[in-house]
N, C-alpha and C positions, 0 to 999 in steps of 0.2 A: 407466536413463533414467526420469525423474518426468515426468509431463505432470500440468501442471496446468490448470483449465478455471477462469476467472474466476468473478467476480458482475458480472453484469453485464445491460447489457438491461433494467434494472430500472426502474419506471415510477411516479413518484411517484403514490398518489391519497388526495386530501382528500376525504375524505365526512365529512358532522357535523363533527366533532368532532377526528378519529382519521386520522393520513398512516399509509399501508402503502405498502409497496415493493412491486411486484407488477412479474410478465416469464416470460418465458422461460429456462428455468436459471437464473433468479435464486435466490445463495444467501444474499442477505443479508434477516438478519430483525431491523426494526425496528419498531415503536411509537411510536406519539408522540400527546401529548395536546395541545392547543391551552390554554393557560394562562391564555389573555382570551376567553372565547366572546363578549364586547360587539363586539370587532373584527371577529369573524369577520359578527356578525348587521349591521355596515357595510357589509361588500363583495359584490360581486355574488358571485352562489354559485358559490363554488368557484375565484377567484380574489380577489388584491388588488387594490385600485386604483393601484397601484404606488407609493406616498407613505406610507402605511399597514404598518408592519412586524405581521403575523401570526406570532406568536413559536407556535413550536411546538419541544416537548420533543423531543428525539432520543435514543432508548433504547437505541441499538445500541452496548454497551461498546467494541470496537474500533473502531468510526468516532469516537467521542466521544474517546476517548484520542488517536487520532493526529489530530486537530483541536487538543484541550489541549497533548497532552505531545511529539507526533514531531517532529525534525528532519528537513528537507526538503530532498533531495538530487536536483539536475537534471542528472540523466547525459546529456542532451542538451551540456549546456556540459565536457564532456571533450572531451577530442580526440579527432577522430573525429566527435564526437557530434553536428554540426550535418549533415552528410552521412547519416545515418541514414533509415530509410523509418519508423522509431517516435520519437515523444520519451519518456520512460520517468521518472517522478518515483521516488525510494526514499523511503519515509517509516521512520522510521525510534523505534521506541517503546521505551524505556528500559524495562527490568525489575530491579528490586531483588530483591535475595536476599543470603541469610549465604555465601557461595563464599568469602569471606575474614572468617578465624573473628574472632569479636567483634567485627564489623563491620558494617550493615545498608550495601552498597555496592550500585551499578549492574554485574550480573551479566552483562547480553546486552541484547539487545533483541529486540522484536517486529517484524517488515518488512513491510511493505506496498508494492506495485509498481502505481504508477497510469500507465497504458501511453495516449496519445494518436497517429494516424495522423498523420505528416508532410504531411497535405493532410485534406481532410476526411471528415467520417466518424466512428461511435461512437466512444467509447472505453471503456477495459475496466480491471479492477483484479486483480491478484492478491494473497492472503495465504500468504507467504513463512514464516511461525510463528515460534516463538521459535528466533534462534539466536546464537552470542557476540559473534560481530561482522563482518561484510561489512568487510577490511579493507581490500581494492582491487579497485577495478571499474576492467576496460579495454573501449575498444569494437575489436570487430575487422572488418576491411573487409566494409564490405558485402556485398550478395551480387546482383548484377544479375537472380538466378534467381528469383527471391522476394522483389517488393516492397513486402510486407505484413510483413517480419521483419525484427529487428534483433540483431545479435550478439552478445553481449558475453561476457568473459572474469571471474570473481568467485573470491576467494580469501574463503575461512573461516576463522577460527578460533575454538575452542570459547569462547572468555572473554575478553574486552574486555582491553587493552594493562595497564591497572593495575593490574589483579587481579592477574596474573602479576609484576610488579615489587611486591605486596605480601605474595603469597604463592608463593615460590619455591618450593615443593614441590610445586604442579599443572601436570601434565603438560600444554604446551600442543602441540594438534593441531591442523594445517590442513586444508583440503582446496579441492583446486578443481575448478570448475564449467565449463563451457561452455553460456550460456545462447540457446536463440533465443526471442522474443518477439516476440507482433502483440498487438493487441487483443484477441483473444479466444484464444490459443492462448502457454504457455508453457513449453519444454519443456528439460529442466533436464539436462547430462550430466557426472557424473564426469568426469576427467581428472588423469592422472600429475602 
């Protein structure tokens, strides 16, 4: 059983020049530099005047990638999925590699799990890391016991569907999961 604890809680702040993410177990680290200081020396300090775009850099390679490159998967809209006590986004980030020789192909992907509360309330994020493919996600009945978690069912396999139809010699391996998730808690379990 994996638990994994988000980033989360995390608190934008503009000083100068320069946005940090700052919180409580907050593990995301980003940087950003403000690319117009004219703009910023217009607005009251430390906020916009809401008309006025304050562009600022965002330095965090995984948030930046699944902004650019993820497809965005709303396991809310499965079945099951509007009864749930979480709504759960999967981002989902393309990773290229040689896995099919003389080939530069989409190898797996990176996951990212953006977890929102069915009423209100934080919300939390998980990084799921590289793996070949989430090929089916089911949700399983709620749980009246715990109304901060939601269930779902995730089948693995190590290498994206084409890989295997272009290179018939890799072994392809499943695995499934039994997931619970809240906002802040995500705990991941093997299963037959």
């Amino acid at each position: 059983m994996t638990l994994y604890r988000p980033f989360r809680r995390c608190v934008p702040i503009l000083a100068a020049h320069t946005l940090s993410l700052v919180g409580a177990g907050c593990r995301v680290h980003a940087e950003a530099t403000v690319h117009n200081p004219e703009a910023t020396a217009h607005a009251p300090q430390g906020t916009g005047d809401s008309v006025t775009p304050l562009p600022v850099r965002i330095r965090d390679s995984l948030f930046t990638l699944a902004l650019a490159e993820a497809t965005v998967r709303y396991l809310d809209s499965l079945p099951r999925g509007a009864d749930q006590w979480v709504r759960p986004r999967l981002y989902e980030i393309p990773v290229e590699g040689t896995c099919v020789s003389e080939e530069h192909v989409i190898c797996g992907f990176y996951y990212l799990l953006g977890v929102a509360p069915n009423r209100e309330g934080l919300s939390g994020a998980f990084n799921l890391g590289w793996l070949g493919q989430i090929t089916h996600i089911e949700w399983l009945p709620r749980s009246t016991k715990d109304i901060d978690f939601g269930r779902l069912r995730l089948t693995v396999t190590n290498y994206p569907s084409w890989v295997f139809k272009s290179e018939p010699s890799i072994r392809k391996i499943q695995k499934r999961f039994e997931v619970q998730v809240s906002v802040d808690t995500m705990i991941v379990k093997q299963i037959p």
